[in-house]
N, CA, C and O atoms as a Tripos MOL2 file, in Angstrom:
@<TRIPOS>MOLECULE
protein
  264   263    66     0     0
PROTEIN
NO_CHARGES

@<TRIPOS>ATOM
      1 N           6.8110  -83.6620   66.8890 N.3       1 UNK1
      2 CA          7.6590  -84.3060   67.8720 C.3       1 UNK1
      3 C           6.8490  -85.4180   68.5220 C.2       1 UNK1
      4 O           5.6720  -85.3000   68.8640 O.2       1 UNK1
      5 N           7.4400  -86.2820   68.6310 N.am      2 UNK2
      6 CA          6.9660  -87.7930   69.2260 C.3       2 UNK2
      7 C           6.5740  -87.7140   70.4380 C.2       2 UNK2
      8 O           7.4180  -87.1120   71.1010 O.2       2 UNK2
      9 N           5.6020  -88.0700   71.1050 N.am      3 UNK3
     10 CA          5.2870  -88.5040   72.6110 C.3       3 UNK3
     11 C           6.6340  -88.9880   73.1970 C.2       3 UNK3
     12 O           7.0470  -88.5870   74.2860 O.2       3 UNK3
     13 N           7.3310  -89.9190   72.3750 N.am      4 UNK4
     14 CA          8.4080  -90.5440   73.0460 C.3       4 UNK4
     15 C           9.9210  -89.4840   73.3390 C.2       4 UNK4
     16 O          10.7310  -89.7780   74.2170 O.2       4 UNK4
     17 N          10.0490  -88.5050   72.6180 N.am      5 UNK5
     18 CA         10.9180  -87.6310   72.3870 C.3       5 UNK5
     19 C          10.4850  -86.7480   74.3030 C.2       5 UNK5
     20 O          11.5000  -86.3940   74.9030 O.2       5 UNK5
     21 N           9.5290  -86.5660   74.8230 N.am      6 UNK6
     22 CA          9.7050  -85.8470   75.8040 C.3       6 UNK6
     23 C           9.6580  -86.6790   77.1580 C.2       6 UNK6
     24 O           9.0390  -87.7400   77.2400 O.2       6 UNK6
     25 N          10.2470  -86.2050   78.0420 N.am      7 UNK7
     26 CA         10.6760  -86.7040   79.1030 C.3       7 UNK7
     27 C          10.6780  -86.3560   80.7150 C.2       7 UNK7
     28 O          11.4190  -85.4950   81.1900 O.2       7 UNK7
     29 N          10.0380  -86.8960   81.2500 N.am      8 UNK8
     30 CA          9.4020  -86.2150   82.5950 C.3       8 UNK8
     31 C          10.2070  -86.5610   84.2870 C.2       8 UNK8
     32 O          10.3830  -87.7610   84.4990 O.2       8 UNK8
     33 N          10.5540  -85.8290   85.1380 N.am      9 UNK9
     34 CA         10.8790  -85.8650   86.0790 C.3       9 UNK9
     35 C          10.4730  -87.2580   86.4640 C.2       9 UNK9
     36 O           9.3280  -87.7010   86.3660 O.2       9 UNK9
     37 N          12.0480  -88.2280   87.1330 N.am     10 UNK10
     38 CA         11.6330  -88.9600   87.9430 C.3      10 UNK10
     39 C          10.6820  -88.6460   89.5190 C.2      10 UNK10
     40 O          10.3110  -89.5100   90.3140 O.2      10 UNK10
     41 N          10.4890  -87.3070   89.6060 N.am     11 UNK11
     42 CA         10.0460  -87.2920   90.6730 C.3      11 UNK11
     43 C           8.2180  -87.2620   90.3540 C.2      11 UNK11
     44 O           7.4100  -87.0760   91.2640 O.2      11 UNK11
     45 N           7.7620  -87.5160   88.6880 N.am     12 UNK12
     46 CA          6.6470  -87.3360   88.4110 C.3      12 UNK12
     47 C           5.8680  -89.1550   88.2170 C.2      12 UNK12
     48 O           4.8360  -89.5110   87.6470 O.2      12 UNK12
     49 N           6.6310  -89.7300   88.7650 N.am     13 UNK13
     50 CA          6.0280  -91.0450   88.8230 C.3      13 UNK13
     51 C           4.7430  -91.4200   89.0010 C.2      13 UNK13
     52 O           4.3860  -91.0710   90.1260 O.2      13 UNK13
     53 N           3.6700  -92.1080   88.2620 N.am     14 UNK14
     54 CA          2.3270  -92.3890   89.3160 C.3      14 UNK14
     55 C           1.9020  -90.9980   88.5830 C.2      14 UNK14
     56 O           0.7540  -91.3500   88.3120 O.2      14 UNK14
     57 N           1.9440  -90.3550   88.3310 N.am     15 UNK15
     58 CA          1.4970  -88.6780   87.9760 C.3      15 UNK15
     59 C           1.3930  -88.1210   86.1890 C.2      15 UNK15
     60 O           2.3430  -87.9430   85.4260 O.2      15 UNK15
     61 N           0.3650  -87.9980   85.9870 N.am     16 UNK16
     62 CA          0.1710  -87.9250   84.2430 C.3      16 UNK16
     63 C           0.0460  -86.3890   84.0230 C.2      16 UNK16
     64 O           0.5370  -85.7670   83.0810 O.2      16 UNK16
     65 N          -0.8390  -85.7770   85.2500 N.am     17 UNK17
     66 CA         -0.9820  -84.4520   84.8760 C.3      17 UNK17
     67 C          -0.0730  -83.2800   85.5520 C.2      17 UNK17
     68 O           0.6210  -83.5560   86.5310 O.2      17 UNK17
     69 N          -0.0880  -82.2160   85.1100 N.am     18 UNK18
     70 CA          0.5470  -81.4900   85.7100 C.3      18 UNK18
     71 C           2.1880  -81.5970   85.9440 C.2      18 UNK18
     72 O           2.6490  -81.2970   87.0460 O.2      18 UNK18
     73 N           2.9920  -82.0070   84.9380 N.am     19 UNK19
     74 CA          4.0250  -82.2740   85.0090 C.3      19 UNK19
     75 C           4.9910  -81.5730   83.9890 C.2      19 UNK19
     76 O           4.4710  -81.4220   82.8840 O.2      19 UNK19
     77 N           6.5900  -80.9960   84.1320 N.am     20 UNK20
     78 CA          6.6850  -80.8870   83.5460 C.3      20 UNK20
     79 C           7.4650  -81.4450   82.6300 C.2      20 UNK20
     80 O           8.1130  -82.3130   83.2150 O.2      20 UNK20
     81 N           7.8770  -81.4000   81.0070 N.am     21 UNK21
     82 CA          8.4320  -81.9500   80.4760 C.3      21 UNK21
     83 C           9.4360  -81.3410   79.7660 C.2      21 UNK21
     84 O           9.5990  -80.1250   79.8700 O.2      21 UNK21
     85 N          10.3980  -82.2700   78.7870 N.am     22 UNK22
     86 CA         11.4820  -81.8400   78.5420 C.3      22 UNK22
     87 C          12.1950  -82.1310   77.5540 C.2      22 UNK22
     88 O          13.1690  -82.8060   77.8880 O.2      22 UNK22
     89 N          12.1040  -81.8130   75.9810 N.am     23 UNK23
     90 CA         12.6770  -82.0740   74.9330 C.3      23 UNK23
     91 C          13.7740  -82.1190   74.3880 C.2      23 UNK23
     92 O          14.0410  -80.9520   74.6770 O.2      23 UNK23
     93 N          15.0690  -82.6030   73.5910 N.am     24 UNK24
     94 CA         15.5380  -81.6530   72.6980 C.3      24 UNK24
     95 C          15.1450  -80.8460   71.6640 C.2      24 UNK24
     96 O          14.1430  -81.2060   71.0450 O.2      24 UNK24
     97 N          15.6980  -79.8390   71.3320 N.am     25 UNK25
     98 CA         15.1770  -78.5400   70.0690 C.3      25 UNK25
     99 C          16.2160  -78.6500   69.2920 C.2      25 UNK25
    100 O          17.1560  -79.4120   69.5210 O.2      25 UNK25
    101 N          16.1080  -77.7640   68.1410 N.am     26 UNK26
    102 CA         17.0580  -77.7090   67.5620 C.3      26 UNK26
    103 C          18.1640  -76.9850   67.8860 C.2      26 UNK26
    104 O          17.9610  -76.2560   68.8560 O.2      26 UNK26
    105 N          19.3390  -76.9150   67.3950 N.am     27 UNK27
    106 CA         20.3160  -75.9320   67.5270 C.3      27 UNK27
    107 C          20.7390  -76.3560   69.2330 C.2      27 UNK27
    108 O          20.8300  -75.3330   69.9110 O.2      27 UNK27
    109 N          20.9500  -77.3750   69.8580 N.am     28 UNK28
    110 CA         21.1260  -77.3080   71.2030 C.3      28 UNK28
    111 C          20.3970  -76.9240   72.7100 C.2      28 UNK28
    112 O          20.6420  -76.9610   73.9160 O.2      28 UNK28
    113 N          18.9580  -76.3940   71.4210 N.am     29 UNK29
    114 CA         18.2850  -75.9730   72.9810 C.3      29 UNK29
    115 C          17.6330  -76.9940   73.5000 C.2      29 UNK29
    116 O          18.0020  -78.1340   73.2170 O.2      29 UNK29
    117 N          16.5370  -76.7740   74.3620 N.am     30 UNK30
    118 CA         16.1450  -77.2890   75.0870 C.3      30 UNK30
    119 C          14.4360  -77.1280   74.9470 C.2      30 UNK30
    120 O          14.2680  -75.9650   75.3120 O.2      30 UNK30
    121 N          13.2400  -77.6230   74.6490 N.am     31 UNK31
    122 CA         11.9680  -77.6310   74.7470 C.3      31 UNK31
    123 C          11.2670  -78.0620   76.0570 C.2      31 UNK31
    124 O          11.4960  -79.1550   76.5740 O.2      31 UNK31
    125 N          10.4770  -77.2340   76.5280 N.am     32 UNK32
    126 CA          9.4340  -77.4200   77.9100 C.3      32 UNK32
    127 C           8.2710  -77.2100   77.7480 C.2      32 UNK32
    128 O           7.7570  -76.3220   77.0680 O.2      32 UNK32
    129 N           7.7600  -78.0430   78.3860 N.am     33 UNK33
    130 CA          5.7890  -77.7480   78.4010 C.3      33 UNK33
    131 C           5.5030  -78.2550   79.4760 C.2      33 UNK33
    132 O           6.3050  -78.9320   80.1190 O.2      33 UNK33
    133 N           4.3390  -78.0150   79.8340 N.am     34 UNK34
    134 CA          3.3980  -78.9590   80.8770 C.3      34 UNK34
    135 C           2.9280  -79.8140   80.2840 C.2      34 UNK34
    136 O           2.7270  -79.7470   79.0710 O.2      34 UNK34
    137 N           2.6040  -80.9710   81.1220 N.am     35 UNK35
    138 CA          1.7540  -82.2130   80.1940 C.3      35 UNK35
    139 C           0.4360  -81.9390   80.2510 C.2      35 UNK35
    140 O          -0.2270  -82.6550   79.5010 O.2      35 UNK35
    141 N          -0.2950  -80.9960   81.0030 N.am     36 UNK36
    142 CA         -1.4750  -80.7440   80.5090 C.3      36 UNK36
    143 C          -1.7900  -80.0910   80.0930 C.2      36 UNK36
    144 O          -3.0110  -80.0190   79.9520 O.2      36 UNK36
    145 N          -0.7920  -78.9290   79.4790 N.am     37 UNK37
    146 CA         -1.1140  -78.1010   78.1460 C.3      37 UNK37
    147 C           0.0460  -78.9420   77.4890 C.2      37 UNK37
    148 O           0.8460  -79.1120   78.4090 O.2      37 UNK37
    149 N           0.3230  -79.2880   76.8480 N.am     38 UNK38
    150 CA          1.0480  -79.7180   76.0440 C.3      38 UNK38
    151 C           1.3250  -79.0510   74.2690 C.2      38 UNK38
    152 O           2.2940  -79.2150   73.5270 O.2      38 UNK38
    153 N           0.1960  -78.3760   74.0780 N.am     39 UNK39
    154 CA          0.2070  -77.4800   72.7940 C.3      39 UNK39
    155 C           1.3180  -76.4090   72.8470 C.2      39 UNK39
    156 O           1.7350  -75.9300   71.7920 O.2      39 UNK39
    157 N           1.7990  -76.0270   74.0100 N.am     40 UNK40
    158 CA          2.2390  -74.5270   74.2820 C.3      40 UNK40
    159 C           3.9290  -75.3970   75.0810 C.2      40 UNK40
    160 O           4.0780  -76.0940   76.0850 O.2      40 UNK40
    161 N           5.0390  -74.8250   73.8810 N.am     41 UNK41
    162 CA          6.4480  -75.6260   74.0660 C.3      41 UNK41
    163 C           6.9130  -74.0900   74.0250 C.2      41 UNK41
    164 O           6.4180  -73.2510   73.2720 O.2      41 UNK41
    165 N           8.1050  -73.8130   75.0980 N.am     42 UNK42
    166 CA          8.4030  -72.8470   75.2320 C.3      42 UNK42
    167 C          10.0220  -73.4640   74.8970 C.2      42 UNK42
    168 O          10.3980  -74.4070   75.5930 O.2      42 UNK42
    169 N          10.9030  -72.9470   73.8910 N.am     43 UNK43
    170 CA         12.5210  -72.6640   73.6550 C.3      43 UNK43
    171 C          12.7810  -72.2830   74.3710 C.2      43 UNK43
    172 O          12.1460  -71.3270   74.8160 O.2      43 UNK43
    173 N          14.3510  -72.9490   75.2390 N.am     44 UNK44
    174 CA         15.5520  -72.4540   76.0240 C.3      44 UNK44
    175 C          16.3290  -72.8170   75.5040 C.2      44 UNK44
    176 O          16.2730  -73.7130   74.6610 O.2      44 UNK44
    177 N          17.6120  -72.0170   75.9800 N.am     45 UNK45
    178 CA         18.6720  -72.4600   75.4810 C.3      45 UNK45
    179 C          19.1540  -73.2120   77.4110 C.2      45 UNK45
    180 O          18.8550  -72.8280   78.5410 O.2      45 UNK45
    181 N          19.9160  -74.2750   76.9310 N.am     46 UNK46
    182 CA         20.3890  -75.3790   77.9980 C.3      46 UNK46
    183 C          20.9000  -74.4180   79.3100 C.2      46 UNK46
    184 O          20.5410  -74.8500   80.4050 O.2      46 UNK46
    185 N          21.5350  -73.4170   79.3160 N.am     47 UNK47
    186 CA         22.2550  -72.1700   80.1360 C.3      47 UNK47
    187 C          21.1900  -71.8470   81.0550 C.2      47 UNK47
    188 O          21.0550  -72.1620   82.2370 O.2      47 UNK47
    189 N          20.5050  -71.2030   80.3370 N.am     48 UNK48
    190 CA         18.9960  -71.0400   80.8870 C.3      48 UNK48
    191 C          17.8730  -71.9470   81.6600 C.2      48 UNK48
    192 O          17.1400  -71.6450   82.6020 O.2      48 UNK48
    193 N          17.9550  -72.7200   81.1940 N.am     49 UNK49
    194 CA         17.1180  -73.9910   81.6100 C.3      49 UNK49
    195 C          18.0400  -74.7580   83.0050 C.2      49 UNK49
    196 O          17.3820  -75.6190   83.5890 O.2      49 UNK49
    197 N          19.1120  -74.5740   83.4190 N.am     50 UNK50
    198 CA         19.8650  -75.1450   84.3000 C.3      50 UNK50
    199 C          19.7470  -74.3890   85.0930 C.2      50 UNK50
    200 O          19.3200  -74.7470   86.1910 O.2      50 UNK50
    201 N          20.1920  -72.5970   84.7600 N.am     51 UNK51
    202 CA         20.2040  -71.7160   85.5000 C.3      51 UNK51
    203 C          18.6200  -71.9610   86.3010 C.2      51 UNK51
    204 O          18.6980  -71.9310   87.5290 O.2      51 UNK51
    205 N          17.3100  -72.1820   85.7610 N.am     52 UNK52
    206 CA         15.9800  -72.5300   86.5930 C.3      52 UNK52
    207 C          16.2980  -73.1960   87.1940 C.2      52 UNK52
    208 O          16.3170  -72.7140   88.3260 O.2      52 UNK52
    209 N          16.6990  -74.4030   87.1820 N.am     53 UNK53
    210 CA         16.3000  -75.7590   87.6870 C.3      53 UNK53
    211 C          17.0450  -76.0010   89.3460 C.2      53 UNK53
    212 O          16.6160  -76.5660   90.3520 O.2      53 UNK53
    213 N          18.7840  -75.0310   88.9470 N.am     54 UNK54
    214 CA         19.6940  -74.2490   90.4580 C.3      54 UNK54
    215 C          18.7410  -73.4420   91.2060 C.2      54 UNK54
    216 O          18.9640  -73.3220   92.4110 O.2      54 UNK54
    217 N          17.5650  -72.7790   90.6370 N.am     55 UNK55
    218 CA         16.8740  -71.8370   91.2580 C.3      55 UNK55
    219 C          15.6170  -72.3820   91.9230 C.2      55 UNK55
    220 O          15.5140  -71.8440   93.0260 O.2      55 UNK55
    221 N          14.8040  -73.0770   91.7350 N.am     56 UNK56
    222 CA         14.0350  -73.8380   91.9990 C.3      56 UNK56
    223 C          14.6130  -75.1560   93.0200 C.2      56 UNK56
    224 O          13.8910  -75.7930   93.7870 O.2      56 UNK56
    225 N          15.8010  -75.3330   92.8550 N.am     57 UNK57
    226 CA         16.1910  -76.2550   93.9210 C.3      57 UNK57
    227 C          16.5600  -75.6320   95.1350 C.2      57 UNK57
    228 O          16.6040  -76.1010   96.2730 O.2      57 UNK57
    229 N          16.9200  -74.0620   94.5510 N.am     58 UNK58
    230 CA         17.2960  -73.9700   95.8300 C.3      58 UNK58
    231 C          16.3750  -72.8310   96.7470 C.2      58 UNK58
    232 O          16.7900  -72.0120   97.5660 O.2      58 UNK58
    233 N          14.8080  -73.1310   96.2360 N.am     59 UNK59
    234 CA         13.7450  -72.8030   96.8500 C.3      59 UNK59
    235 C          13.6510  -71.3180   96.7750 C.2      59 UNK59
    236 O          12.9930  -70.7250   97.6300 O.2      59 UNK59
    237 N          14.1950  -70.7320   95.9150 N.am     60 UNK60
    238 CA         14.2370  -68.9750   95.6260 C.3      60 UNK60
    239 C          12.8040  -69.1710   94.9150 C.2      60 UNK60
    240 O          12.3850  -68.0240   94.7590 O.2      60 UNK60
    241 N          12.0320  -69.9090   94.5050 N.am     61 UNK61
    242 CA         10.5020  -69.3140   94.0420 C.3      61 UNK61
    243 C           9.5030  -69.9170   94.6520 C.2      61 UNK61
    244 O           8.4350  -70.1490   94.0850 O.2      61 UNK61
    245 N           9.9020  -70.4080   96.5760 N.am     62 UNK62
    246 CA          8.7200  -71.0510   96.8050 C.3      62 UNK62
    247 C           7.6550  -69.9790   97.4830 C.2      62 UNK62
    248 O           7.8650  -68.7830   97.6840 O.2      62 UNK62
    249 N           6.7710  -70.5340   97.7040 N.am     63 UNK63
    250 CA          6.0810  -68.9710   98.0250 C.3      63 UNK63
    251 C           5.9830  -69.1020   99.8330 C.2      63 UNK63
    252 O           6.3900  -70.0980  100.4300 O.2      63 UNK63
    253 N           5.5660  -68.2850  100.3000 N.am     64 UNK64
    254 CA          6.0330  -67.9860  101.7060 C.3      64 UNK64
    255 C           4.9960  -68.6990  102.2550 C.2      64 UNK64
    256 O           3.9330  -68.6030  101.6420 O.2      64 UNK64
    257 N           5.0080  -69.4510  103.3310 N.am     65 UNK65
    258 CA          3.8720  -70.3410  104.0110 C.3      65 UNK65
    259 C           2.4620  -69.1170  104.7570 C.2      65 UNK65
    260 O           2.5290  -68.1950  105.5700 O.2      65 UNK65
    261 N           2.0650  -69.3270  104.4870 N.am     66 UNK66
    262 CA          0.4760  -68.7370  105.5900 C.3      66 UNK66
    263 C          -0.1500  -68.0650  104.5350 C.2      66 UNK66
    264 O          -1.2270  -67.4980  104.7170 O.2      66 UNK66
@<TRIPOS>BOND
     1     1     2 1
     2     2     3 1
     3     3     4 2
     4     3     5 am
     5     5     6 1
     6     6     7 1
     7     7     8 2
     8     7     9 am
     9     9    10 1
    10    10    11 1
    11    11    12 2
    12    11    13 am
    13    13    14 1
    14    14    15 1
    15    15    16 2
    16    15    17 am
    17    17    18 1
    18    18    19 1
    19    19    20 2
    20    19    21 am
    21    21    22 1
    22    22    23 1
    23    23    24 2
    24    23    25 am
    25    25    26 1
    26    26    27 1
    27    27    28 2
    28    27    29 am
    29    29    30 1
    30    30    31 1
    31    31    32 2
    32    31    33 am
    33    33    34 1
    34    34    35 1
    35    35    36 2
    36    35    37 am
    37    37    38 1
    38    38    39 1
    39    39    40 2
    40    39    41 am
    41    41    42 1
    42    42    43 1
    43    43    44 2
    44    43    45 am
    45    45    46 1
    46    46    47 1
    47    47    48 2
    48    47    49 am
    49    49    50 1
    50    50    51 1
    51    51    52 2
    52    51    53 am
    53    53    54 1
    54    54    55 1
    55    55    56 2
    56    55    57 am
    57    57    58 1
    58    58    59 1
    59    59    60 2
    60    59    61 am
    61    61    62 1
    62    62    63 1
    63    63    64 2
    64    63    65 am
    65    65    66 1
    66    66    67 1
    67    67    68 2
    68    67    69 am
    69    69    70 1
    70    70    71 1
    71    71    72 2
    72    71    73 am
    73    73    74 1
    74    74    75 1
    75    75    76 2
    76    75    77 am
    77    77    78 1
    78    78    79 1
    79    79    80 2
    80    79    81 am
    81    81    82 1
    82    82    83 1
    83    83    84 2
    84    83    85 am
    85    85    86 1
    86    86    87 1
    87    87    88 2
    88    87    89 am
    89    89    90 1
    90    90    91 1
    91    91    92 2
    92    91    93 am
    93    93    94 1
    94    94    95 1
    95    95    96 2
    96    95    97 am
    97    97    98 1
    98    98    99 1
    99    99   100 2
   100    99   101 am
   101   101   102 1
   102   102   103 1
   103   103   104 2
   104   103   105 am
   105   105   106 1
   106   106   107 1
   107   107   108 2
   108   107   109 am
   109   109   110 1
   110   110   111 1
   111   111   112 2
   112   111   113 am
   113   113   114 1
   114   114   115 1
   115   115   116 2
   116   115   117 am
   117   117   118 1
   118   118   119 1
   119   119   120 2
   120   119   121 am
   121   121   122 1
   122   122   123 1
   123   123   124 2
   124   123   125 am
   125   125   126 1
   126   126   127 1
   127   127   128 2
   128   127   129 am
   129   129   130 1
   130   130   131 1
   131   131   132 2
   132   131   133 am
   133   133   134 1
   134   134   135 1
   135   135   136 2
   136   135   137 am
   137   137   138 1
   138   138   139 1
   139   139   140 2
   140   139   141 am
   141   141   142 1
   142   142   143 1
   143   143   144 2
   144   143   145 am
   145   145   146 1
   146   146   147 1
   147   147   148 2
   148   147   149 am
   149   149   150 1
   150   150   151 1
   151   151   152 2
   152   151   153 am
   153   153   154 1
   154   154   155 1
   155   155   156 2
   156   155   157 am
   157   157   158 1
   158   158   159 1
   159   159   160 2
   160   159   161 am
   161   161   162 1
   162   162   163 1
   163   163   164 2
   164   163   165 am
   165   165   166 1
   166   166   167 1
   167   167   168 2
   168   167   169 am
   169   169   170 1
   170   170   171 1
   171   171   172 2
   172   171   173 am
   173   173   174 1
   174   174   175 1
   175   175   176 2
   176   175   177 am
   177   177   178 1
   178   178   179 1
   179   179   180 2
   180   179   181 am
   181   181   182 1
   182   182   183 1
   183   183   184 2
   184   183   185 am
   185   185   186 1
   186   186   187 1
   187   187   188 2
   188   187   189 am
   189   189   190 1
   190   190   191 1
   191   191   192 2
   192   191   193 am
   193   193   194 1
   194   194   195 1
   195   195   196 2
   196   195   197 am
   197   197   198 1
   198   198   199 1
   199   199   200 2
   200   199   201 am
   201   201   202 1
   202   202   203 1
   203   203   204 2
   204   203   205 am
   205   205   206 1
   206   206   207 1
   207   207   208 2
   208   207   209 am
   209   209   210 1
   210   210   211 1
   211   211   212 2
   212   211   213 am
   213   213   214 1
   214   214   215 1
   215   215   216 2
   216   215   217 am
   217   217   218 1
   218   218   219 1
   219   219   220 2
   220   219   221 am
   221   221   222 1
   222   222   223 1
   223   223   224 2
   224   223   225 am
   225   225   226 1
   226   226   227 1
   227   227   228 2
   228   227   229 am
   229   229   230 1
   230   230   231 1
   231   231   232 2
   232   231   233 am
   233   233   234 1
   234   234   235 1
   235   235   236 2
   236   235   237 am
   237   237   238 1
   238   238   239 1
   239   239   240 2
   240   239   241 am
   241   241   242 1
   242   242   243 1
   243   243   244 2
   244   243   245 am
   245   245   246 1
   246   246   247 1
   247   247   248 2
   248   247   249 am
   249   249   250 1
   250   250   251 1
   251   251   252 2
   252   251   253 am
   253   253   254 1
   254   254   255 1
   255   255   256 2
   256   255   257 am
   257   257   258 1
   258   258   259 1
   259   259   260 2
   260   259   261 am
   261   261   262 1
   262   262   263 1
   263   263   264 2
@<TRIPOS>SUBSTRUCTURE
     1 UNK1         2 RESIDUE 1 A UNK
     2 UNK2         6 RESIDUE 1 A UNK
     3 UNK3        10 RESIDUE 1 A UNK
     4 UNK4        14 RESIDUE 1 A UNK
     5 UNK5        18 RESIDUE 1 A UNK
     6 UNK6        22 RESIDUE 1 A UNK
     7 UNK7        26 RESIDUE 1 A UNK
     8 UNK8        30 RESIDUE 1 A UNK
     9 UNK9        34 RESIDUE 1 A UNK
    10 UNK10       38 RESIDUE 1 A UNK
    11 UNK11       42 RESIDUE 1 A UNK
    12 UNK12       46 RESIDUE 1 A UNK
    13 UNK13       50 RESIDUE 1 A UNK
    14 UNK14       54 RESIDUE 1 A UNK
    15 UNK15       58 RESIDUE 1 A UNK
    16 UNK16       62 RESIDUE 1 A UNK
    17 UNK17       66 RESIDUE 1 A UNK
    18 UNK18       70 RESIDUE 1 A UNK
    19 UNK19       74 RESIDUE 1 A UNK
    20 UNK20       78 RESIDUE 1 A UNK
    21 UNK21       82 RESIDUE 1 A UNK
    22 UNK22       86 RESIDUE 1 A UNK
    23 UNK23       90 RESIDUE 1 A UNK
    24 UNK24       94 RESIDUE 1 A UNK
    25 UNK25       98 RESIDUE 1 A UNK
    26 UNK26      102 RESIDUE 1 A UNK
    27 UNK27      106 RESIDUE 1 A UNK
    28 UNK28      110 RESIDUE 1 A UNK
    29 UNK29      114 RESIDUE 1 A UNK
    30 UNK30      118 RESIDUE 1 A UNK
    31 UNK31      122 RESIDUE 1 A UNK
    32 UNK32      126 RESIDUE 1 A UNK
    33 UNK33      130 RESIDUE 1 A UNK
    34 UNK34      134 RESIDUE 1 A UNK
    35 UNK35      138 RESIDUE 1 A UNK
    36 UNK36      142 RESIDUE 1 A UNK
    37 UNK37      146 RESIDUE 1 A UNK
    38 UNK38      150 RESIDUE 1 A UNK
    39 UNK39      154 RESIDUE 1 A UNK
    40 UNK40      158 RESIDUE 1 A UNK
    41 UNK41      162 RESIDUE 1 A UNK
    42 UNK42      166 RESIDUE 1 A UNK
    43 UNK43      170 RESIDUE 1 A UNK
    44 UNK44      174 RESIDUE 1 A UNK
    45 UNK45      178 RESIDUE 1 A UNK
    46 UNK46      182 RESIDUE 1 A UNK
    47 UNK47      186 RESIDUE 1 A UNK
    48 UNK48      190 RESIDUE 1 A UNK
    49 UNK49      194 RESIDUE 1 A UNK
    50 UNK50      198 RESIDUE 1 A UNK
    51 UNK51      202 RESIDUE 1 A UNK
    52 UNK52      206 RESIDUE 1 A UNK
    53 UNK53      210 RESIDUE 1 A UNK
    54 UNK54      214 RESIDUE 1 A UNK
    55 UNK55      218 RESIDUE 1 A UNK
    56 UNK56      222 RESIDUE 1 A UNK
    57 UNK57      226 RESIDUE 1 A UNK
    58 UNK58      230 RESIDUE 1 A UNK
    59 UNK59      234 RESIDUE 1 A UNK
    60 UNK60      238 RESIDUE 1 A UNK
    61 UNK61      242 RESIDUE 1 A UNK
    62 UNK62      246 RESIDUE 1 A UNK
    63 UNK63      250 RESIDUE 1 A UNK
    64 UNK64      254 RESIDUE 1 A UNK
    65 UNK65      258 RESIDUE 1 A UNK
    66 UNK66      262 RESIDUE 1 A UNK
């Protein structure tokens, strides 16, 4: 898969490492990695991958301040 094939949060601007990214797969899913592991692409299916992204926005995995 091409460098150009993955695709990173506008909110990762200015930012090379530590980001994550975001492919198509086959069959409709969806491919993710970090850009600084980049060897290690984990399969979702699109359902899944949305269902995170509702969850993470809506701060259910931030961790508790102190």
């Amino acid at each position: 898969m091409s460098r150009s094939d993955w695709q990173k949060s506008s909110f990762s601007e200015g930012h090379t490492e530590n980001c994550v990214e975001v492919a198509a797969g086959p069959g409709g899913t969806r491919r993710v990695r970090e850009s600084a592991g980049p060897g290690t692409v984990l399969g979702v299916s699109v359902r899944a991958l949305a269902g995170l992204v509702r969850t993470v926005k809506a701060g259910a995995l931030d961790r508790a301040a102190g």
